[in-house]
DSSP file (Angstrom, degrees, kcal/mol; ACC not computed):
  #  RESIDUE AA STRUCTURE BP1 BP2  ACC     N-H-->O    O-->H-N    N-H-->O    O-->H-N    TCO  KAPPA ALPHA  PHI   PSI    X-CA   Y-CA   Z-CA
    1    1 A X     >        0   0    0      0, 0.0     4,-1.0     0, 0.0     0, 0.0   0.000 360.0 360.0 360.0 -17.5  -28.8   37.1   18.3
    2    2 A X  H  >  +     0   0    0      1,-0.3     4,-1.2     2,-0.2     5,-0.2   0.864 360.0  53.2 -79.7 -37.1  -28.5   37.3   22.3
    3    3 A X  H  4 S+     0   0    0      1,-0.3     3,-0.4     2,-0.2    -1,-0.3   0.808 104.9  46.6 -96.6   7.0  -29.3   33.9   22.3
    4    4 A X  H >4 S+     0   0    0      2,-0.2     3,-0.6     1,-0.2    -1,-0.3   0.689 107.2  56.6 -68.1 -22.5  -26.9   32.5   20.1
    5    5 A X  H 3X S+     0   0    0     -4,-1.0     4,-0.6     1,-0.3    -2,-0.2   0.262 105.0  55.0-113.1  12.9  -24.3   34.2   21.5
    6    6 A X  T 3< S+     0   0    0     -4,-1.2    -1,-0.3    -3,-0.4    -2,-0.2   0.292 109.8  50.5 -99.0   4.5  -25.3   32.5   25.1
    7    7 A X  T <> S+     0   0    0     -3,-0.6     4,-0.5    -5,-0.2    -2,-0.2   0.565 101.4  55.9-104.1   9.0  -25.0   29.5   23.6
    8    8 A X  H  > S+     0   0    0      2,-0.2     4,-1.9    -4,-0.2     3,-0.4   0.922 113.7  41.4 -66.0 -78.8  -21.8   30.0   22.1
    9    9 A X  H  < S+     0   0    0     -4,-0.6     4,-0.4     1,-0.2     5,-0.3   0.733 116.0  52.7 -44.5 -21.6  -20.2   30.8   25.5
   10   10 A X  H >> S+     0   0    0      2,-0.2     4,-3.1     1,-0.2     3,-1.6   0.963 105.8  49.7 -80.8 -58.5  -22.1   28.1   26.9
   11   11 A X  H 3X S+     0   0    0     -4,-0.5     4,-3.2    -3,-0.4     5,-0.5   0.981 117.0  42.9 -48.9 -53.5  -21.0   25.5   24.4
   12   12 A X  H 3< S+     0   0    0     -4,-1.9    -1,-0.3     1,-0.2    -2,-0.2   0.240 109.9  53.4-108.6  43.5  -17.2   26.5   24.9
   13   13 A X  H <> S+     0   0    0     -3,-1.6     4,-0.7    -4,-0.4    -1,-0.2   0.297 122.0  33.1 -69.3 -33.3  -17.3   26.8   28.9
   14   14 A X  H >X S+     0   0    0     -4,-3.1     3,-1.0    -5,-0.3     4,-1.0   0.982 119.7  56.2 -76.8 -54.1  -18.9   23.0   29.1
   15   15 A X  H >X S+     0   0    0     -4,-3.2     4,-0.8    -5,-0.5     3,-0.5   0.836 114.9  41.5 -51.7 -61.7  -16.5   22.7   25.7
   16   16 A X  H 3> S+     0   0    0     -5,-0.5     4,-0.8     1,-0.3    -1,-0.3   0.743 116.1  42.0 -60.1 -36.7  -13.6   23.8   28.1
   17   17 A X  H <X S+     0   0    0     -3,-1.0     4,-1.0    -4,-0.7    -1,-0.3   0.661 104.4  57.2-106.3   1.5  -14.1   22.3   30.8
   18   18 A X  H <X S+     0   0    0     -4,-1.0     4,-1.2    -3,-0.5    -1,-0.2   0.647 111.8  52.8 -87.0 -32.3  -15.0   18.8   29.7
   19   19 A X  H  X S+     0   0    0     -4,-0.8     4,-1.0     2,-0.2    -2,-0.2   0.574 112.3  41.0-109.2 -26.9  -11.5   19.0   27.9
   20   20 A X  H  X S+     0   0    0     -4,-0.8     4,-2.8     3,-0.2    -2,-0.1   0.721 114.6  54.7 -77.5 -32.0   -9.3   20.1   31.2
   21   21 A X  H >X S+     0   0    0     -4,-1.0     4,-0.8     2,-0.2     3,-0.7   0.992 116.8  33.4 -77.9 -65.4  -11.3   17.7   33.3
   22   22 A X  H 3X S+     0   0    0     -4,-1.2     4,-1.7     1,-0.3     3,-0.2   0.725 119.2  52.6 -64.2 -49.0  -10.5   14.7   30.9
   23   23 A X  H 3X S+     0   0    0     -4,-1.0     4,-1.6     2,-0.2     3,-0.4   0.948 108.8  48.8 -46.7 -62.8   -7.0   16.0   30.1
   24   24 A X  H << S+     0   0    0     -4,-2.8     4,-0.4    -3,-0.7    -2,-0.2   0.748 110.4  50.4 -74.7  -6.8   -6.3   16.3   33.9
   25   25 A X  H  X S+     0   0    0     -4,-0.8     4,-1.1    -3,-0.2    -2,-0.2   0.928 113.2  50.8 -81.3 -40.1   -7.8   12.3   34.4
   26   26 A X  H  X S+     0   0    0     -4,-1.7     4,-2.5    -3,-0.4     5,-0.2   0.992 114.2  44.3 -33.5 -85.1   -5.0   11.5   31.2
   27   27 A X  H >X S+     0   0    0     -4,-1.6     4,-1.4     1,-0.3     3,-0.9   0.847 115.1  42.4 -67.0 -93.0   -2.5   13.3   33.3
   28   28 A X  H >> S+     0   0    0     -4,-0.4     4,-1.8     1,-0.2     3,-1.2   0.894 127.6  33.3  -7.1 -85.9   -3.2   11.7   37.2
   29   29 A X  H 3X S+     0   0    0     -4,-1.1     4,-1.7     1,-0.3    -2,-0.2   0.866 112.8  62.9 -58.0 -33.4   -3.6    7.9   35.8
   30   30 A X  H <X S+     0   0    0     -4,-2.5     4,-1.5    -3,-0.9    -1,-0.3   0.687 105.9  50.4 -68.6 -28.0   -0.8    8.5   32.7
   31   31 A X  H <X S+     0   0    0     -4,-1.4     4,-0.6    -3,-1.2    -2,-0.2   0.785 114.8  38.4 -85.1 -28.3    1.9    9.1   35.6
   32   32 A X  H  X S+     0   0    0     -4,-1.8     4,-0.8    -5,-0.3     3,-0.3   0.890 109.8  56.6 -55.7 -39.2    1.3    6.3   37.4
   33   33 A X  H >< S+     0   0    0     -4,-1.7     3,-1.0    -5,-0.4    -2,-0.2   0.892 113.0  50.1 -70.8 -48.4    0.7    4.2   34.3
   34   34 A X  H >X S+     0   0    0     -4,-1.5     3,-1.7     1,-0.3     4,-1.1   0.679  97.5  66.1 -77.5 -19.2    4.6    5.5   33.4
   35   35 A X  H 3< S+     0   0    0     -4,-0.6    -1,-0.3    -3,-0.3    -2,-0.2   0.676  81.8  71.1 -88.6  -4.8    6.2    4.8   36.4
   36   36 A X  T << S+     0   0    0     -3,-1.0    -1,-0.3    -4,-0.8    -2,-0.2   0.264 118.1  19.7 -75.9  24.2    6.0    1.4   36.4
   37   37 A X  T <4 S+     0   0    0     -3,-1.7     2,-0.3     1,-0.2    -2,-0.2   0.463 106.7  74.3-158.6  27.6    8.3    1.3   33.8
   38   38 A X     <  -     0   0    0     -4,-1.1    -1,-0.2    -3,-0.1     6,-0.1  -0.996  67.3-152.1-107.3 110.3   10.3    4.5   33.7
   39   39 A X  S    S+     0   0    0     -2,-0.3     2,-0.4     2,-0.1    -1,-0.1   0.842  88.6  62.8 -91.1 -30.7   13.1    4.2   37.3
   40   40 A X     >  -     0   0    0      1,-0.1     4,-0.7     0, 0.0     5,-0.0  -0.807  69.9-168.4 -51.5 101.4   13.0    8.2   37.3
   41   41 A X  T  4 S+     0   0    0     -2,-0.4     4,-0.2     2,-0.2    -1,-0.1   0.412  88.8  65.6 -72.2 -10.3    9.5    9.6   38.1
   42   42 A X  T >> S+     0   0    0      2,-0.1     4,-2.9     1,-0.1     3,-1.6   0.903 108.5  48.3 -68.3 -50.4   10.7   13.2   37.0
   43   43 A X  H 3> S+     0   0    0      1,-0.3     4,-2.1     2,-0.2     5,-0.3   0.878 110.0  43.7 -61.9 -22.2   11.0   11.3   33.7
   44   44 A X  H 3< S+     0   0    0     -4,-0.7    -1,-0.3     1,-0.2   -10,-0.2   0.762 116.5  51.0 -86.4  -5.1    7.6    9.5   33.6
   45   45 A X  H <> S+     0   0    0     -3,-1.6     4,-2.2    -4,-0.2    -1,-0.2   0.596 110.4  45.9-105.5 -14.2    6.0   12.8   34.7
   46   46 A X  H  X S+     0   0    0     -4,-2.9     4,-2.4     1,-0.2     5,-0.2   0.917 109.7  51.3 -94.0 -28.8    7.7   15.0   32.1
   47   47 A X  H  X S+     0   0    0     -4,-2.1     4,-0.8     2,-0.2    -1,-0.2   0.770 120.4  45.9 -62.7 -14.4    6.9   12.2   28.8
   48   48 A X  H  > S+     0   0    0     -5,-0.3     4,-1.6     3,-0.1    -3,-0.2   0.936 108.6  59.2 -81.4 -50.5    2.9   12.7   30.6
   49   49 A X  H  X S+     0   0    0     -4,-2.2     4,-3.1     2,-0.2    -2,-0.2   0.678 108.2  30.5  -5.1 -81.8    3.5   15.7   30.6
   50   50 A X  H  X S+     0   0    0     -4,-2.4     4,-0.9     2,-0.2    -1,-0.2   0.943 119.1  61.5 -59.0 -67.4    4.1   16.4   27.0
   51   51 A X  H >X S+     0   0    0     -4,-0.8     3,-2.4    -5,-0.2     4,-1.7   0.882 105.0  43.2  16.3 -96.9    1.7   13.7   26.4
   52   52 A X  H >X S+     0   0    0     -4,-1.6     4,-1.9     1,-0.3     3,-1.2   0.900 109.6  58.7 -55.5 -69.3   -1.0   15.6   28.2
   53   53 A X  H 3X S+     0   0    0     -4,-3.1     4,-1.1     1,-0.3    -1,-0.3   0.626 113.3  43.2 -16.9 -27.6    0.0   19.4   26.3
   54   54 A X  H <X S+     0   0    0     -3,-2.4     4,-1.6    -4,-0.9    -1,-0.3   0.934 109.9  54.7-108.2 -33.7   -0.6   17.9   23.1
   55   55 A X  H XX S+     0   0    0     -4,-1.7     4,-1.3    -3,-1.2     3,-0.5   0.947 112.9  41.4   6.9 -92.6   -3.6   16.2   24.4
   56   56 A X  H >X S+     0   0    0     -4,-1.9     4,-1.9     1,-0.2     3,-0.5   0.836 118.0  49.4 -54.3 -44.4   -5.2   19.6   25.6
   57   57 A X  H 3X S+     0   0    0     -4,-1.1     4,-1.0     1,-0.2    -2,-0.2   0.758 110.5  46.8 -44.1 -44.6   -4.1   21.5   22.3
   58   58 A X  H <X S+     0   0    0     -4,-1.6     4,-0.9    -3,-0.5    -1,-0.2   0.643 118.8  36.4 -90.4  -7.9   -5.2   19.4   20.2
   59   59 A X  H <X S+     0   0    0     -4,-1.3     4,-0.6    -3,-0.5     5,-0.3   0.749 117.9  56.2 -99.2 -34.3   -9.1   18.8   21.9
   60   60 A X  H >X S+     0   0    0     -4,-1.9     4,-2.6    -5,-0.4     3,-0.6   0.915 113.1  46.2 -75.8 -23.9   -9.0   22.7   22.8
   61   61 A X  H 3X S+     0   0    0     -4,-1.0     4,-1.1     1,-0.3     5,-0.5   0.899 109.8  42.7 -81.1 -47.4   -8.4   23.0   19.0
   62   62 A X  H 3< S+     0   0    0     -4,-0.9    -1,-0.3     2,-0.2    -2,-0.2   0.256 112.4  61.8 -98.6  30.0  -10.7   20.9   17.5
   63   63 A X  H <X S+     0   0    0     -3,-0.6     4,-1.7    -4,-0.6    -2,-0.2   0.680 105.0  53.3 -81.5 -59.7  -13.6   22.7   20.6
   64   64 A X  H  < S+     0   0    0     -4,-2.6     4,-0.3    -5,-0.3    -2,-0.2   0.744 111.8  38.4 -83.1 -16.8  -12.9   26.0   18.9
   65   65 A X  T >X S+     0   0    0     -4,-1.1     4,-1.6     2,-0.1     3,-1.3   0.771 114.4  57.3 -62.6 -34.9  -13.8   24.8   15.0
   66   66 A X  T 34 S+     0   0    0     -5,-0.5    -2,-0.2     1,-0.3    -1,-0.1   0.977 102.2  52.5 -61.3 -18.9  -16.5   22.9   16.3
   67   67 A X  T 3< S+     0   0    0     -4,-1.7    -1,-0.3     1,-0.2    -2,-0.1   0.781 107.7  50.6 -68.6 -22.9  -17.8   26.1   17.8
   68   68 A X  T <4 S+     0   0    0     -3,-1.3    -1,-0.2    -4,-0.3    -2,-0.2   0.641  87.5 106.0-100.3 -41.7  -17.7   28.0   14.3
   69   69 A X  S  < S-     0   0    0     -4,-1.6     2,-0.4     1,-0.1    14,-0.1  -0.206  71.3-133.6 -59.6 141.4  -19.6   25.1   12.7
   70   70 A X        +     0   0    0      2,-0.1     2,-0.3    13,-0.0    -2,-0.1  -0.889  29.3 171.7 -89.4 116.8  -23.8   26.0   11.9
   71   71 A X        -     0   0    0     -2,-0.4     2,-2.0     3,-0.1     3,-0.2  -0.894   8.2-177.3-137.9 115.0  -25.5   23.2   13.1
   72   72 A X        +     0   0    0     -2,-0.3     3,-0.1     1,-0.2     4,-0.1  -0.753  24.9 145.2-102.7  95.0  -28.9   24.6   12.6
   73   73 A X  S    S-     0   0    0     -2,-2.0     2,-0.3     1,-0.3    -1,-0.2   0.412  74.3 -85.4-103.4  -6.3  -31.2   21.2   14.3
   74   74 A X  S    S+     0   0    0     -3,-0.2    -1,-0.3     1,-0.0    -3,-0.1  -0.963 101.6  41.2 134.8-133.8  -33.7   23.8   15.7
   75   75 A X  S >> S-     0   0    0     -2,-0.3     4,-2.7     1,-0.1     3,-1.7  -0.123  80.1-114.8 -76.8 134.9  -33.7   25.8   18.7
   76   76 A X  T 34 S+     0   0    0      1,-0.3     4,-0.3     2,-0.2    -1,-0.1   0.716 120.1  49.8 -61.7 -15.0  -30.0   27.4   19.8
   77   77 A X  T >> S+     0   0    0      2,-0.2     4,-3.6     1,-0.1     3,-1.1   0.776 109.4  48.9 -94.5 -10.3  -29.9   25.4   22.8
   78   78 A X  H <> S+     0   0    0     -3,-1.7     4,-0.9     1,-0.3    -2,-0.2   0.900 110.7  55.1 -80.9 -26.8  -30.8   21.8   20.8
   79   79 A X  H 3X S+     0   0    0     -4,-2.7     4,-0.7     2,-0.2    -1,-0.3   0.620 104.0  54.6 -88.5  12.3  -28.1   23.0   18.6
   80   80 A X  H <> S+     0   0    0     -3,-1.1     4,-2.9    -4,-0.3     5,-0.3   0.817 107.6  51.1 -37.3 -74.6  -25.7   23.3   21.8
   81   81 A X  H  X S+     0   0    0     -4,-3.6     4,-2.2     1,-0.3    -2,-0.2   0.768 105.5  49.7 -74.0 -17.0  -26.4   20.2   22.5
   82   82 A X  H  X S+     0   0    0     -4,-0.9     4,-1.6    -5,-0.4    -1,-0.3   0.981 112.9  48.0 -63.6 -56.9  -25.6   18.9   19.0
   83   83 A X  H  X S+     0   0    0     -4,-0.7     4,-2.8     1,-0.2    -2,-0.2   0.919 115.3  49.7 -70.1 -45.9  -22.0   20.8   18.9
   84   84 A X  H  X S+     0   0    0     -4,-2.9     4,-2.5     2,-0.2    -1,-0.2   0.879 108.9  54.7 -83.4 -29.7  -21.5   19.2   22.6
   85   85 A X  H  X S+     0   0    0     -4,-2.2     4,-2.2    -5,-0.3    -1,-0.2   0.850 110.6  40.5   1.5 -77.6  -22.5   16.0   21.1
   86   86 A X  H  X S+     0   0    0     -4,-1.6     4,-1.1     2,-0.2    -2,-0.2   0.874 116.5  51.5 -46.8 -63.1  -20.0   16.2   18.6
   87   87 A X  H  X S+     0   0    0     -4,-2.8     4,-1.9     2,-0.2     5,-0.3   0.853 103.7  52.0 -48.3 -61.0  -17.7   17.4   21.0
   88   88 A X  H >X S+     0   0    0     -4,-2.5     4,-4.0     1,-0.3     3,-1.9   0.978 114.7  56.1 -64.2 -56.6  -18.2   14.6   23.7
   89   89 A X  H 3X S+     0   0    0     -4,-2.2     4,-0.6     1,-0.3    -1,-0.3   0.744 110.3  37.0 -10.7 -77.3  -17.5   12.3   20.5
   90   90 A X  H 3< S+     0   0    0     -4,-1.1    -1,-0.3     1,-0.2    -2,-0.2   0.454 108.8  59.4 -71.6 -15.3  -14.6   13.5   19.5
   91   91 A X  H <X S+     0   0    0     -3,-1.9     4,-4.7    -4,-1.9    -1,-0.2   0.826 103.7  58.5 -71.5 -52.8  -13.2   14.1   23.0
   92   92 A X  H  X S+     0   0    0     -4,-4.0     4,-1.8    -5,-0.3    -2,-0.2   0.814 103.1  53.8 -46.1 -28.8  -13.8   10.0   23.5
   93   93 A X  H  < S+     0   0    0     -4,-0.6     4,-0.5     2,-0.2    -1,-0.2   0.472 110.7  46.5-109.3  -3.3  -11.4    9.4   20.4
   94   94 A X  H  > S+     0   0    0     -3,-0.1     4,-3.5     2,-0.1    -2,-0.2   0.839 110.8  54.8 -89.3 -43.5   -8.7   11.5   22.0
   95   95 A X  H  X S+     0   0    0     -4,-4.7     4,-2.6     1,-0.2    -2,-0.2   0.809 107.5  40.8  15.0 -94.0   -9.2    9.9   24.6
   96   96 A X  H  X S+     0   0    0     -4,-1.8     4,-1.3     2,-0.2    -1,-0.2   0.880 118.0  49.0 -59.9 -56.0   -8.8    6.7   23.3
   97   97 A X  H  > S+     0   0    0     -4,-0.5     4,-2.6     2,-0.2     5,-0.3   0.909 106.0  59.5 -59.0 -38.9   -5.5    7.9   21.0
   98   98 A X  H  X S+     0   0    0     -4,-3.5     4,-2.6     2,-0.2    -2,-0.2   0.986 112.7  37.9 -57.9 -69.4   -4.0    9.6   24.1
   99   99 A X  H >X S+     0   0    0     -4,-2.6     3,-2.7     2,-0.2     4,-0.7   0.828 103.5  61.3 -48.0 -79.0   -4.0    6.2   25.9
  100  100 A X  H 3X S+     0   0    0     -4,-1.3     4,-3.4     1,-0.3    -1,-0.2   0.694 111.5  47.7 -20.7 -63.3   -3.1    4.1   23.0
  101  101 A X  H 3X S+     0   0    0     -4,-2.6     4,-1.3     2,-0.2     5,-0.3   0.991 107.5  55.2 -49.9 -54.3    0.6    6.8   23.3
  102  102 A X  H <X S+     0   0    0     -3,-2.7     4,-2.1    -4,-2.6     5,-0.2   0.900 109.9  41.3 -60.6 -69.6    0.6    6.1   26.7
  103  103 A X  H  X S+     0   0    0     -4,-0.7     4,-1.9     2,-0.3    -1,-0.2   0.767 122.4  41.0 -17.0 -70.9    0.7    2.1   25.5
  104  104 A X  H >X S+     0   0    0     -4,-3.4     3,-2.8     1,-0.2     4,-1.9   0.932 118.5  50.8 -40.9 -78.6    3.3    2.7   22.6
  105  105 A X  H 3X S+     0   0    0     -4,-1.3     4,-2.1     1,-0.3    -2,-0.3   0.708 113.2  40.0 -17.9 -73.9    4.9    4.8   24.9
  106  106 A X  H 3X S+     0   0    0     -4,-2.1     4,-1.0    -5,-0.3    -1,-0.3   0.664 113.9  50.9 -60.5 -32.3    5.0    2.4   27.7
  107  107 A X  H << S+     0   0    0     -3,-2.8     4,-0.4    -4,-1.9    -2,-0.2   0.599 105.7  55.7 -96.2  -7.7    6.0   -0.7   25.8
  108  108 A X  H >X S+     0   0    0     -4,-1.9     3,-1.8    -3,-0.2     4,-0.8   0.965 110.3  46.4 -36.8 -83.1    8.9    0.9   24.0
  109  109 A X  H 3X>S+     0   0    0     -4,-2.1     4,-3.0     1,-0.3     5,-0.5   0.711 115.5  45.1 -55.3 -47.2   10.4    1.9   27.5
  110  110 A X  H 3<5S+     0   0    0     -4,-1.0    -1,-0.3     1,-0.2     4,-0.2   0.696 111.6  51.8 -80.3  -4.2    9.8   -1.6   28.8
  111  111 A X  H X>5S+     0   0    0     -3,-1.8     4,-4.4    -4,-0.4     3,-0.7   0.878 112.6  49.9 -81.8 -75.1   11.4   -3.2   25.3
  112  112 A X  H 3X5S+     0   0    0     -4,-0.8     4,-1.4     1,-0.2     5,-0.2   0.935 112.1  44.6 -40.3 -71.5   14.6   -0.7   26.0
  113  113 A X  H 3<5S+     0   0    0     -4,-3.0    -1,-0.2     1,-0.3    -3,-0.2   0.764 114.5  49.3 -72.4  -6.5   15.1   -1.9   29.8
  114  114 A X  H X><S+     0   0    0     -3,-0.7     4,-2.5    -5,-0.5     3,-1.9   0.902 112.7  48.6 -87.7 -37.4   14.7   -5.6   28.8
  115  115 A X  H 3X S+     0   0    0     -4,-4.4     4,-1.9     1,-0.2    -2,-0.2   0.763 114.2  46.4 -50.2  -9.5   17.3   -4.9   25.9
  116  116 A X  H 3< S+     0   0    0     -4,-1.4    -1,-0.2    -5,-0.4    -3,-0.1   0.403 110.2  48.7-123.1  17.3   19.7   -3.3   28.4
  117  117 A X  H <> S+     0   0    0     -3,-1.9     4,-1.0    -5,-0.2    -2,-0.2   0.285 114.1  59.3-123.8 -21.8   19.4   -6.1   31.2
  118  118 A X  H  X S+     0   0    0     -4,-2.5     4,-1.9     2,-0.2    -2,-0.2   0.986 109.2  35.0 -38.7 -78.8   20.1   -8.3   28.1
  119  119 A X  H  X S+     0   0    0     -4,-1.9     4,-0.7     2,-0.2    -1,-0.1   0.425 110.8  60.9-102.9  29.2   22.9   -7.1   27.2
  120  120 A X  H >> S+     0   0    0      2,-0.2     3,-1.9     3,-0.1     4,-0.7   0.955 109.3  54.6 -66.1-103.5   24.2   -6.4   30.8
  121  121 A X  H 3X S+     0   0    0     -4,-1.0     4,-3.3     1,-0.3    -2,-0.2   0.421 103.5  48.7  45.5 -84.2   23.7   -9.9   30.9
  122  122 A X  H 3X S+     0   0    0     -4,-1.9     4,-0.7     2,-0.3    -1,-0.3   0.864 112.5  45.1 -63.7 -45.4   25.6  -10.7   28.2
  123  123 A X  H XX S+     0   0    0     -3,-1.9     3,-1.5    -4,-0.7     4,-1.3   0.915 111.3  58.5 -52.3 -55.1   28.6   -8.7   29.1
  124  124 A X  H >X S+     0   0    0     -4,-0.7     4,-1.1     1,-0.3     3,-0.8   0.831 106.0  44.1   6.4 -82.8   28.0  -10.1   32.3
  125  125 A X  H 3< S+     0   0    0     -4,-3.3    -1,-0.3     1,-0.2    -2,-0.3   0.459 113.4  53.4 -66.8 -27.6   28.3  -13.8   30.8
  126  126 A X  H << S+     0   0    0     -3,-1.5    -2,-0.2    -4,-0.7    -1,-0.2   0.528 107.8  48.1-107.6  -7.5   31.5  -12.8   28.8
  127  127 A X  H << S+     0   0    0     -4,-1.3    -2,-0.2    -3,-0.8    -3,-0.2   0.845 112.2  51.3 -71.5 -24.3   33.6  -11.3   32.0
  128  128 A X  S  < S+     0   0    0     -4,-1.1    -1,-0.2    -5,-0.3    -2,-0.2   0.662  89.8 114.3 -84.2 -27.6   32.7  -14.1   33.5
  129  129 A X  S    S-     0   0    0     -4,-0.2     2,-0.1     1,-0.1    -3,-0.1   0.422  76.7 -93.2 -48.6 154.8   34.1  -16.4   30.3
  130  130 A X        -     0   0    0      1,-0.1     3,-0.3     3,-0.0    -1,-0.1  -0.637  40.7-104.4 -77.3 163.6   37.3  -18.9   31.0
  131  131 A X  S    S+     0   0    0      1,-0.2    -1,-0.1    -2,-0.1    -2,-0.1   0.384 117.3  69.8 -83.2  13.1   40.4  -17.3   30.2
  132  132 A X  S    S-     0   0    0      2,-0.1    -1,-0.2     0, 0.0     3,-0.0   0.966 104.6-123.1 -47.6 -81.7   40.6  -19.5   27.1
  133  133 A X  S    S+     0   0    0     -3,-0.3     2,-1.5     0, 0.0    -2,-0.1   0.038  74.1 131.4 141.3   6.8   37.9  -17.7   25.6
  134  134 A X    >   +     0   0    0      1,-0.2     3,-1.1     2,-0.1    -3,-0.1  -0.463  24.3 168.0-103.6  89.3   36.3  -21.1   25.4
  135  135 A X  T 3  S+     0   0    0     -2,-1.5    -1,-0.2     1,-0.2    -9,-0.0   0.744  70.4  56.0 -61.1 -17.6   32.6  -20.7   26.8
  136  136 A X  T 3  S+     0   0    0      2,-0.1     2,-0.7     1,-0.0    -1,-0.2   0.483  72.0 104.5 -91.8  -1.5   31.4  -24.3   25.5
  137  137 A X  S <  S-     0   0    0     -3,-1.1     2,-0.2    20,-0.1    19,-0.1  -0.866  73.8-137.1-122.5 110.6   33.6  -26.3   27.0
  138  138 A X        -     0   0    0     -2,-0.7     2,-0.4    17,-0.1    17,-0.1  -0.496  10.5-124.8-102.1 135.0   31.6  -27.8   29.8
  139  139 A X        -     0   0    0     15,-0.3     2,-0.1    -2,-0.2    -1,-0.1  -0.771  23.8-136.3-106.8 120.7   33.4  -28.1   33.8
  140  140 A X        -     0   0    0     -2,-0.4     2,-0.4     1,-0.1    16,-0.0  -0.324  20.5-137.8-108.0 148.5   33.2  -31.7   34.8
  141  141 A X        -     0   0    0     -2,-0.1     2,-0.4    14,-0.1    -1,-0.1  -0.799  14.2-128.8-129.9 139.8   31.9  -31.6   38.8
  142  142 A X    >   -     0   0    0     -2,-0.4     3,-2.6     3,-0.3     0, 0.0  -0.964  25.0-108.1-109.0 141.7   33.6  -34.1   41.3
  143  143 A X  T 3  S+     0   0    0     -2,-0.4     3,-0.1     1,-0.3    -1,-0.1   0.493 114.6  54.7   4.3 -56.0   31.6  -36.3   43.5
  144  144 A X  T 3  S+     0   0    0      1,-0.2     2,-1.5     2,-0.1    -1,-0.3   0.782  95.7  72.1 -69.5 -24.4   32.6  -33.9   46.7
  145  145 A X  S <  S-     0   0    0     -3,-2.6    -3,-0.3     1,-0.0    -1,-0.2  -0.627  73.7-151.7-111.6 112.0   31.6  -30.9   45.5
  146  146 A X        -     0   0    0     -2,-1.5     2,-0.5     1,-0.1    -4,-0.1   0.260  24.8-119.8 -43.0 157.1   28.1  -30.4   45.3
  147  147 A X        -     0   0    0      4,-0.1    -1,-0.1    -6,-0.1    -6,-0.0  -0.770  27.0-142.0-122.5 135.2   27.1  -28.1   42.6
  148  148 A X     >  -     0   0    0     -2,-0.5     4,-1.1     1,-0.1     0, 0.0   0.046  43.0 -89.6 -63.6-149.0   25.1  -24.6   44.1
  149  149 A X  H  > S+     0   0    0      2,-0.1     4,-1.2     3,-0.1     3,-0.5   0.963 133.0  42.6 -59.0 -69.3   22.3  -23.4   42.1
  150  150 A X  H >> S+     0   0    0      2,-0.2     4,-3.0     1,-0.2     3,-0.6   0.891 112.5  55.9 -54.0 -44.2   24.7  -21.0   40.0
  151  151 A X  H 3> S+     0   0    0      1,-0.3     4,-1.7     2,-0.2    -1,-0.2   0.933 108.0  52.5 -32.6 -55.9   27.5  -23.9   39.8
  152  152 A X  H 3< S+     0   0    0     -4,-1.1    -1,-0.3    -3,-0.5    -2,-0.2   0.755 108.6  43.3 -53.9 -41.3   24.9  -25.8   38.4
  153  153 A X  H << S+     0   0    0     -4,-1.2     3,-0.4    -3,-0.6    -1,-0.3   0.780 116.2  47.2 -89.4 -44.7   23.9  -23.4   35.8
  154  154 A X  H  < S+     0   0    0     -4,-3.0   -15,-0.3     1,-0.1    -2,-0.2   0.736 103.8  69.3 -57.5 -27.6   27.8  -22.6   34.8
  155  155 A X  S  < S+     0   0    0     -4,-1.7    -1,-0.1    -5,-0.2    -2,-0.1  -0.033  75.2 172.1 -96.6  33.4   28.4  -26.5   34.7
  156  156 A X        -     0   0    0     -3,-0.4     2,-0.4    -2,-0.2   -17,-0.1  -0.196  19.0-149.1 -45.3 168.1   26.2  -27.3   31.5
  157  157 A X        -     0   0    0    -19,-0.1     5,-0.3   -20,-0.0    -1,-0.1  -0.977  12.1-125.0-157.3 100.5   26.6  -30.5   30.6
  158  158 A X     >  -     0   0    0     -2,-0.4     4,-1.6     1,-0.2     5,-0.0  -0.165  31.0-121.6 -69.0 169.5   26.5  -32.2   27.1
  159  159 A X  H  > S+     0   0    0      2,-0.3     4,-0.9     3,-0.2    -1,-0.2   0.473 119.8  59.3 -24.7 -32.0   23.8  -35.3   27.0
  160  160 A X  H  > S+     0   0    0      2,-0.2     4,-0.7     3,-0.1     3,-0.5   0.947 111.7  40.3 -93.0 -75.9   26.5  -37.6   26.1
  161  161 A X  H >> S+     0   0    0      1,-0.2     3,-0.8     2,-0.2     4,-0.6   0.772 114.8  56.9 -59.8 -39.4   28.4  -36.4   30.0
  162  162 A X  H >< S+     0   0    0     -4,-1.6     3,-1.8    -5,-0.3    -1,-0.2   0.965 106.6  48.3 -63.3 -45.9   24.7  -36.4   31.7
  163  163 A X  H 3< S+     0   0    0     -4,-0.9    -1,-0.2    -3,-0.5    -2,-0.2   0.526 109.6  47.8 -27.4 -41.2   24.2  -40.0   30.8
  164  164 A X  H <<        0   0    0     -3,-0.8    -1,-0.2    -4,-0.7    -2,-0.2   0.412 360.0 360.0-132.6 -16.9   27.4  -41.4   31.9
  165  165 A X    <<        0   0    0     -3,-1.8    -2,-0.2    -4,-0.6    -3,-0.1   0.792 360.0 360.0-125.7 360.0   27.3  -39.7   35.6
């Protein structure tokens, strides 16, 4: 019985700490990984944050059933190594799901700031409008004045008016 119950603690101190160490690699790489696209780095560190909490809860939780499971392979230490097995397993496919949220996570944000430099943009493009209200109605360039980059780009031009100057 002594030595099952050193290889219980054993299983969930490697259990434990294989799950803090990987949870604190999440946490380090997940804050960089969010500040390129978050302009606030208090924010990208509290969405790893949260991120990471549910991360560690949810691996520290599935450590302690795996610890309660009989996996009777032989010898208490072989079956150690079975449960950390298991363990290392299952640790890889949070892993893998934690990043995959970072991803979501990270192409939302960058989905919001291109919609909201859109339709800056767009507001942008309608202060800008003649006082008509008639954007289509294309501003004819004279001979002296060269047209800048932006001119150029305000001065669209039908096909029928490139043709003919």
């Amino acid at each position: 019985m002594a030595a099952d119950a050193g290889s219980y603690v054993m299983f969930l101190i490697v259990g434990v700490v294989l799950v803090v160490v990987d949870g604190q690699l999440i946490r380090r790489s997940g804050t960089t990984y969010l500040r390129a696209v978050y302009p606030d780095s208090k924010v990208a560190d509290s969405v790893n944050q949260l991120i990471t909490v549910v991360f560690h809860l949810a691996t520290l939780g599935v450590l302690a059933l795996i610890s309660t499971v009989n996996l009777d392979v032989g010898t208490p230490l072989e079956s150690t190594v079975a449960k950390l097995g298991v363990l290392l397993l299952i640790l890889a496919l949070a892993h893998g799901i934690t990043i995959g949220v970072l991803a979501k996570v990270r192409s939302r944000q960058q989905v919001q700031v291109l919609d909201e430099e859109l339709t800056a943009a767009r507001v942008e493009e309608h202060t800008h409008a003649p006082a008509g209200g008639n954007t289509t109605t294309p501003v004819k360039k004279t001979a002296q004045e060269p047209a800048t980059g932006t001119q150029a780009q305000r001065t669209a031009q039908t096909p029928a008016e490139g043709a003919t100057s």
